[in-house]
N, C-alpha and C positions, 0 to 999 in steps of 0.2 A: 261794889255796886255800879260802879261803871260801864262795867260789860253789860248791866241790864237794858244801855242803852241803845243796844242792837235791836231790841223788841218793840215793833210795830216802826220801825225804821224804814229809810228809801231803800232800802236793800231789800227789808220784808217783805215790800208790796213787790219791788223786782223779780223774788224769791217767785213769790207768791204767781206772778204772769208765768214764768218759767215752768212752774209745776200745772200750770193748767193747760199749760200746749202739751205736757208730755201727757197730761188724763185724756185729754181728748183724743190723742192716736190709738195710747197702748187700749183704751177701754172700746175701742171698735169693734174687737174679735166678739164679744157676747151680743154684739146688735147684725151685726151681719149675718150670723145663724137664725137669725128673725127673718129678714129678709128673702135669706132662703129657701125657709120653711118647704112653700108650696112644692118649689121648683123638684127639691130633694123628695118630697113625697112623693111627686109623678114619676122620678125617677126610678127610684127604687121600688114602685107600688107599695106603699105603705100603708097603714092605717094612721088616722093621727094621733094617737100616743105613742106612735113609734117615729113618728114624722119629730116628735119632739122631743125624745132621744138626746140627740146631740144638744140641745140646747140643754136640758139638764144636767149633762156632762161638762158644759163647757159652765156653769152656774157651780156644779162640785167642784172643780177643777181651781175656778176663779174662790170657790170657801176659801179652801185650804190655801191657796198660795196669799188670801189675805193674811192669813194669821203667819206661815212659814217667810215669806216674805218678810210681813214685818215684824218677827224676829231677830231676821238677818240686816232690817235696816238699821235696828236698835245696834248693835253689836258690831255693823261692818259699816254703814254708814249710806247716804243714799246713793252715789253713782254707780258703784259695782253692783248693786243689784238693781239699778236699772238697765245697765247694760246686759247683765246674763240675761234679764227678761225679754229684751226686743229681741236678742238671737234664738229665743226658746218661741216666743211671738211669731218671728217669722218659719222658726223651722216648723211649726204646729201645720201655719198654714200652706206650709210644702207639701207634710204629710197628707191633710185634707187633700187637696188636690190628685190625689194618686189614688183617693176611695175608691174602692168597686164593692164596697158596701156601705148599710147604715151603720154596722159596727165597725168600721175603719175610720168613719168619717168622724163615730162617735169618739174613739180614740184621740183621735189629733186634738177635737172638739176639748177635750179635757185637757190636753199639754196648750193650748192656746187659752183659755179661759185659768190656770195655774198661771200662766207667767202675767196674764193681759192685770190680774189681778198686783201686781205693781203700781199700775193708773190708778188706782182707789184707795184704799184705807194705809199704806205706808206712807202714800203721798198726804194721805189727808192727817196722820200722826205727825210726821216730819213737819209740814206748816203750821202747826196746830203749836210748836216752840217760840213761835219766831213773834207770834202775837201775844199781848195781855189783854188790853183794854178793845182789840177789835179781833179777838180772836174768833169769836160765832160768825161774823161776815166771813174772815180769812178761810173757817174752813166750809160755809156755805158755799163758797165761790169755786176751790180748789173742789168739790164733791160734784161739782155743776158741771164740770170737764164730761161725768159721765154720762150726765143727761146732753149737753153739748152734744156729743159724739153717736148717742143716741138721735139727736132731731137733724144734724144735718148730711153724716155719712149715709142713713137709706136712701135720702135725699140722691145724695151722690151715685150711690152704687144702682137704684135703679135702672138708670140708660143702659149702662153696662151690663148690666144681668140680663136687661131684654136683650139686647144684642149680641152679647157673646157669651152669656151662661154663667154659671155659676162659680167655675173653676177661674175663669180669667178676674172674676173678682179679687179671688183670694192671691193672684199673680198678684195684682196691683196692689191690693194691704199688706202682704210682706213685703214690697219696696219703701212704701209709704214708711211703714215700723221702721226697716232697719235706718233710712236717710233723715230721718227727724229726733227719735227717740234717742239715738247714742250720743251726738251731738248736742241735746239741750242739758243729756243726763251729765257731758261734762263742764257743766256751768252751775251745777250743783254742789260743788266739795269742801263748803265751807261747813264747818260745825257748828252747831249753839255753845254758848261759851259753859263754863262747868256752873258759875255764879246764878242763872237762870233755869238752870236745871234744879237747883238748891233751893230755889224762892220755889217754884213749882211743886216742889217735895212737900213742903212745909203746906202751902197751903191746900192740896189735893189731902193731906193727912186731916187736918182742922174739919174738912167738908166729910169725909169718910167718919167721923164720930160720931156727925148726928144722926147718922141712918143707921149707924149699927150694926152693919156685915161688912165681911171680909170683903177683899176686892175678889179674890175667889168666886164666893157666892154671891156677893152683886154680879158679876160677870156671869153665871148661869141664869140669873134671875133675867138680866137684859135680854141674852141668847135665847129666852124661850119669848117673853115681846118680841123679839127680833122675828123670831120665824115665825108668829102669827101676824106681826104688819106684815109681812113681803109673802106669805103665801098667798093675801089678799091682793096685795100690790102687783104679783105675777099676774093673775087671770087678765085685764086689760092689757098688761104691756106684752106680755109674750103671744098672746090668741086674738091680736085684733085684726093684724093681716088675715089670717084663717078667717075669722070670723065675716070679715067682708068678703072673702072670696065664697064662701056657704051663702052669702044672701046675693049673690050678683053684682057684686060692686067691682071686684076685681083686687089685684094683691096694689095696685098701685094708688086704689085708696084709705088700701089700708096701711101701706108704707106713710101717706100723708098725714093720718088719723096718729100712728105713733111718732111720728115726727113733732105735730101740733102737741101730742100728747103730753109731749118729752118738753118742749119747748116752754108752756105752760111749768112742768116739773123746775125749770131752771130760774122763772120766773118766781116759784112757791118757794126755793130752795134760800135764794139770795133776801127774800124777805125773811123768811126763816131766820136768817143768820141774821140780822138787824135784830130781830124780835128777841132771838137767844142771847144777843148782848145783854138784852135789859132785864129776861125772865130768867136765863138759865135752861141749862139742855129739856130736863123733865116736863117741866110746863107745854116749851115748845113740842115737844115730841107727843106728848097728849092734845094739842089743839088740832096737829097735821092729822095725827091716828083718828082725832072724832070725823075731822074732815074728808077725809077718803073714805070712813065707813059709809056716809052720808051720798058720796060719788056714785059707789059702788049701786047702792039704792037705784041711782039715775039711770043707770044702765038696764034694769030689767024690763022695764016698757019701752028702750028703743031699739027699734030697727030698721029707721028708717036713715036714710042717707046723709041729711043734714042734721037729724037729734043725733045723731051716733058723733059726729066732727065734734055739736057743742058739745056731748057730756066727755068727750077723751080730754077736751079744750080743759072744762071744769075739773076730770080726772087730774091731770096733771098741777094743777093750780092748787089741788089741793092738798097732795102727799106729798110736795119734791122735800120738804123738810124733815122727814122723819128721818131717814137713813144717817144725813149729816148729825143729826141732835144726840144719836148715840156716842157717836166721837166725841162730841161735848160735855156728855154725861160720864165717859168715862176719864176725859183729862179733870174733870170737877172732884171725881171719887178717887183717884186711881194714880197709883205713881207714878208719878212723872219719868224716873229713867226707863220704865218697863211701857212707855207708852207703846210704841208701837204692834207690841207683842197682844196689850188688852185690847187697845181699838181692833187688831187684824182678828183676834178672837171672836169677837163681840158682831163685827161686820160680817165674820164668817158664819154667823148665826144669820143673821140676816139673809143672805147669798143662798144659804142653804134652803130659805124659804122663799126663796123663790124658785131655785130647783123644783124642790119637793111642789109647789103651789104651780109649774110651768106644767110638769108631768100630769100631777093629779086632774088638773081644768082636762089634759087633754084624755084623759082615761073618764072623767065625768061623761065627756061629750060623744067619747065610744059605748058609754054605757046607754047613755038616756037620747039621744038624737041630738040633744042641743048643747046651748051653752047657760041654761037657766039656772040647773041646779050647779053648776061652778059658779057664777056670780054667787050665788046664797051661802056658798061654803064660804067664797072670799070673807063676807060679813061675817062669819062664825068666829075665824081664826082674828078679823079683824077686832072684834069683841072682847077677845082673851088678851089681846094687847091694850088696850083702853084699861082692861079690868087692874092688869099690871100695873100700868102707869100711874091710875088714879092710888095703889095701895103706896108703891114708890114715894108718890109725892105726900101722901101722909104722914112718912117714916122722914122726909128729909126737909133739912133746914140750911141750906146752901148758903153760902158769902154770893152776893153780887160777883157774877160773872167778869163785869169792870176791875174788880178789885182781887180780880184773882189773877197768878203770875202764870207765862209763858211754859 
């Protein structure tokens, strides 16, 4: 029992800083294709669900390397597969850079969004040991790297894409990857001891009784909540740039609108994780889901320049916890040595909806003129996750999150 007393240690919280510098670089590649949206459309005359292409690619790209990734962390451990991913990170955005099409671009777009997926749900598995009694802050915090990297990189990258385009962006985020990522990934190579993996077992088994399904099929049950929050959750964060540029406001305020948007998100996410200490993943994950349905609402009567900043302000304030709650819900149900493979699972359901929800807004908007009937869809799918959660939380009778092991 000794070794247990590694968990929620000065090392953890150490741990813990370490894994949120490496979310915040490696998770850039999926916000920067936001960024560039416009630029790429005029470039290539596109329409825009073809403008949004690559971002859904790089959304499939980022599913799948959640899950394959954190397979390879359960089994190989974290440094080596954070290193193969910055050199896959930057060779992505090598290949971007050499487009002379939307399908070239969409190409690289998915080898960058596969490896950038590293930054999220492995990292958020891996810290998710090291904590007991504050493990919902631990992984609210290490989850919030993405929304970080979200509010302050367009920030960053704007000056530079006015001035020098879109390609010298992607010069400068694969130096950024490879000179930060490999470096903190070797300061990671310490393992959880075998004794806290073994407490973890036992009590993710106790919690998995009173719901009564397999981790199999709880794992499909979350994946499809998964991809009804985040197909909702896509329409605002992926179409706000567009959508400011459609009403005259221009892409650099709607670079600021998803920045604020994101920034709020980090805000929602790190209460989030306070709240899931004391509730438990399920609770939290249904109050976030009521809350962005309710956002979502906000958005259909605005268009004007400052109701649009407050409701992305409120957008973001309201859903940053959902994404994290599932990693929680699944270290609650789910065995502990196979963590990183269900959380990568479970996230990759999520990732997928926002894929699928980035696409679809923009095929809406080709269809109908606007962006109305995508908002209204967002509520639809947002609805079928609420409806989840509420059955979820009927079926389960959890131990206090406090009282549950690393």
């Amino acid at each position: 029992m000794a070794e247990l007393t590694v968990l929620d240690s000065k090392y953890s919280w150490t741990r813990l800083l370490i894994t949120l510098g490496v979310a915040m670089v490696a998770n850039v590649g999926m916000w920067a294709v936001i960024v560039i949206m416009p630029a790429v459309e005029a470039e290539f005359a596109l329409t825009r669900a073809q403008a949004s292409m690559p971002y859904t690619l790089t959304m499939v790209g980022f599913a799948l390397g959640n899950f394959a990734i954190g397979r390879a962390v359960d089994r190989f451990g974290v440094t080596g597969s954070l290193i193969g991913a910055a050199l896959g990170i930057a060779a992505g955005y090598a290949l971007a850079m050499m487009a002379t099409s939307v399908f070239m671009l969409g190409a690289a777009q998915l080898l960058i969004g596969l490896a950038s997926a590293v930054g999220f749900g492995p990292m958020i598995a891996d810290i998710s040991h090291w904590f007991m009694r504050r493990r919902g802050i631990a992984v609210a915090i290490v989850a919030s790297g993405n929304y970080l990297s979200g509010a302050i990189w367009p920030m960053v990258l704007a000056g530079l894409l006015a001035d020098s385009g879109w390609r010298s962006v992607y010069t400068f985020l694969a130096v950024v990857t490879l000179v930060t990522v490999i470096p903190l990934a070797l300061l990671l190579r310490r393992r959880i001891p075998e004794e806290a993996q073994n407490t973890a077992q036992a009590a993710s088994d106790s919690n998995a009784k009173s719901v009564g399904l397999t981790p199999r099929n709880l794992a499909l049950l979350l994946g499809l909540a998964g991809i009804g929050c985040c197909v909702a959750m896509s329409m605002p964060q992926v179409h706000i740039v567009s959508y400011c540029v459609d009403l005259g406001y221009g892409p650099a305020a709607g670079a600021e609108m998803l920045s604020l948007m994101l920034l709020g998100g980090v805000a929602s996410r790190l209460v989030s994780g306070l709240i899931a200490d004391q509730l438990g993943g399920v609770r939290t994950l249904l109050i976030g889901s009521a809350l962005q349905c309710l956002a979502l609402f906000f958005y259909l009567p605005s268009d004007g320049l400052a109701s649009l900043y407050v409701v992305s302000l409120i957008f973001g304030l309201s859903q940053g916890g959902i994404v994290p709650s599932y990693a929680l819900i699944v270290r609650e149900y789910m065995p502990a040595r196979a963590a990183g493979a269900w959380v990568g699972f479970v996230l990759m359901a999520t990732i997928a909806g926002m894929a699928i929800g980035g696409w679809m807004s923009g095929w809406i908007y080709d269809v109908t003129g606007s962006y109305q009937m995508a908002f209204w869809n967002g509520i639809a799918f947002n609805l079928l996750n609420v409806g989840i959660m509420l059955w979820l939380l009927s079926r389960s009778r959890p131990r206090k999150p406090g009282l549950a092991a690393a």
